[in-house]
Residue, then its C-alpha position, 0 to 999 in steps of 0.5 A: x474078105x477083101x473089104x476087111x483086110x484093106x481095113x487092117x492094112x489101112x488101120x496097120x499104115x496109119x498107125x505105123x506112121x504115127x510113130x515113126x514121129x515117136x521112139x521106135x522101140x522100148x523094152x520088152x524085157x531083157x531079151x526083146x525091145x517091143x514096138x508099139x506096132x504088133x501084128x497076131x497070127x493064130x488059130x482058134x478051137x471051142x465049141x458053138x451053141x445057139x438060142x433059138x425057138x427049138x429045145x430050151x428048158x422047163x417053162x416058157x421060152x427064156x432069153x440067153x443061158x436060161x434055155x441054153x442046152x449045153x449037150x448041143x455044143x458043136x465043134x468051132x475053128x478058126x483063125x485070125x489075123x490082127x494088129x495091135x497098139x502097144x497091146x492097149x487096142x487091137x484090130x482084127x480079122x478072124x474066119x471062124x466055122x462051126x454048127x448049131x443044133x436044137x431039138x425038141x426032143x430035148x423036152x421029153x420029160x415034160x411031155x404028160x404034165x402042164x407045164x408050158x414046155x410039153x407044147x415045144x415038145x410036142x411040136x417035135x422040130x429040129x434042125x442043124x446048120x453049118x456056120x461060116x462067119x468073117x468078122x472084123x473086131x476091135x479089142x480093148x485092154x483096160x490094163x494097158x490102156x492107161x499105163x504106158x509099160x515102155x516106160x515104166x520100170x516094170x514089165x508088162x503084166x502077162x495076162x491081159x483081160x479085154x472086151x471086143x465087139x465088131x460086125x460080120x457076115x454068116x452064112x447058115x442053112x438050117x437043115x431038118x433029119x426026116x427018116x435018115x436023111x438030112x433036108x434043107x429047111x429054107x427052100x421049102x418055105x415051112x411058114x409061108x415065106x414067099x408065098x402070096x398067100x402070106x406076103x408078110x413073109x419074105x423068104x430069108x436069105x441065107x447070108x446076112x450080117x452079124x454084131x458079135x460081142x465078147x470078152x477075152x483073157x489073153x496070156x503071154x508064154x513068151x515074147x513070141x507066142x500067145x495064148x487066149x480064152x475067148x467068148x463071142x455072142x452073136x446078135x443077129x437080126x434073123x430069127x431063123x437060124x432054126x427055121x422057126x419064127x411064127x405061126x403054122x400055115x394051111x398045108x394044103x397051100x403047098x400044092x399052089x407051089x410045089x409038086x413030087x418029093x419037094x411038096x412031101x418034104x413040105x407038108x412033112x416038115x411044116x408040121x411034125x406034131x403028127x409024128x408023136x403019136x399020142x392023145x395030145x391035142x394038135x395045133x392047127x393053122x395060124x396056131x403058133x409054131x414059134x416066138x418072132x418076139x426074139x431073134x435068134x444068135x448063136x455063141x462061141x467059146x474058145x481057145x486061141x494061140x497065136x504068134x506075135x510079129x513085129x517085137x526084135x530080139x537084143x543082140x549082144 
């Protein structure tokens, strides 16, 4: 967190600056005179959804919102702080928190016919996490990019369209429901991780870096407040998000690592397809239990109001 605000301050410094060798001020409109230095307070509300190996659609396994189950949108917050350039670029820290959940169950429809979703059904996984992520985004603003509207005899348009992108640190922990309890999923090693008898398997780490990207539209109420609609796509280089990623293991392994209730949790949360009981046939070891073809991400989509500092009102 340190790192990125030292980042801000430096980006606030230099650009500051920069032009105090140009004219300080411009109007805004008639009651406020703009600088070409803004800075943005606010906080953020949405929803946060996630494309991983678990639920999803009708067929195979699809990428973005062909498998996407809007019924798991999940409550997201958050709040930023940011620095703008003549609201043409703009750079910003943001902590947002949220979750993410998918489930097989999803699939049920599918469970006596051919179609290729009937297997994730009757793999019969789940999980939810919770997320907290610190990013560092940059903005762009086309329509302010090449007009300079200090001085210009028009005021600025009120709603500003932008891309963003940027880089982050998220921290996860996939957690699966066994009878009324919730368990995490990672320190049982569910495929493997860690083990010697699958040593291209480490164990994954729970915190790790992120690559979000985005699109905004962002609206002026008044020279003080803003408000913003906002859609950020995580990439991420880690496709267990969901605890999911590769082939089942030999449960008998487990006893090689584990004892009492951690090796039942184990061996029950390895394997779920014994728990549907019906005559479908059940994928053994080395059978696949996921797709490591893809990596998991995760989304959100919210709205934002901030206050902008930095713009002086005209004195009479």
């Amino acid at each position: 967190m340190k790192r990125y605000l030292l980042i801000i301050a430096i980006v606030s410094i230099c650009f500051g600056t920069s032009n105090n060798a140009n004219a300080q001020y411009y109007f805004y409109n008639d009651n406020y005179y703009d600088a070409p230095i803004t800075y943005e307070v606010g906080a953020s509300v949405g929803v946060m959804n996630c494309f991983t190996d678990l639920g999803g659609k009708a067929g195979i396994g699809k990428k973005f919102t062909k498998d996407l189950n809007m019924g798991y949108n999940q409550l997201a917050f958050g709040g930023f702080f940011g620095v703008n350039y003549r609201q043409a670029v703009g750079l910003r820290f943001e902590a947002t928190f949220g979750k993410v959940s998918a489930n097989d169950q999803v699939l049920k429809s599918f469970a006596n016919t051919n179609d290729p979703a009937s297997a994730r059904y009757h793999r019969n996984l789940n999980f939810e996490s919770s997320i907290t992520e610190l990013s560092l985004l940059a903005e762009i603003h086309p329509l302010f990019i090449f007009i300079n509207w200090g001085e210009s005899e028009n005021e600025p348009p009120k709603f500003s369209p932008y891309l963003l992108a940027g880089i982050g640190s998220f921290s996860f922990n996939p957690k699966a429901k066994l009878g009324n309890n919730l368990v995490d999923l990672q320190p049982l090693s569910t495929e493997g991780q860690g083990f010697a008898e699958y040593p291209d398997r480490p164990i994954y780490k729970l915190r790790q870096m992120n690559y979000p990207l985005g699109l905004g539209l962002k609206y002026e109420v008044s020279p003080l407040i803003n408000m913003r609609a906002e859609f950020v796509y995580r990439v991420l280089s880690t496709d267990y998000l969901d605890d999911c990623s590769t082939n089942y293991i030999d449960p008998t392994v487990y006893e090689n690592y584990f004892s009492g209730t951690k090796l039942r949790n184990a061996v029950a949360l390895s394997d779920r397809q014994y728990e549907i009981n019906d005559d479908y046939h059940k994928m053994g070891p080395g059978s696949k239990r996921g797709s490591p073809d893809q990596n998991d991400s995760y989304f959100s989509f919210n709205f934002k109001i901030s206050l902008t500092l930095g713009r002086a009102r005209i004195r009479d």
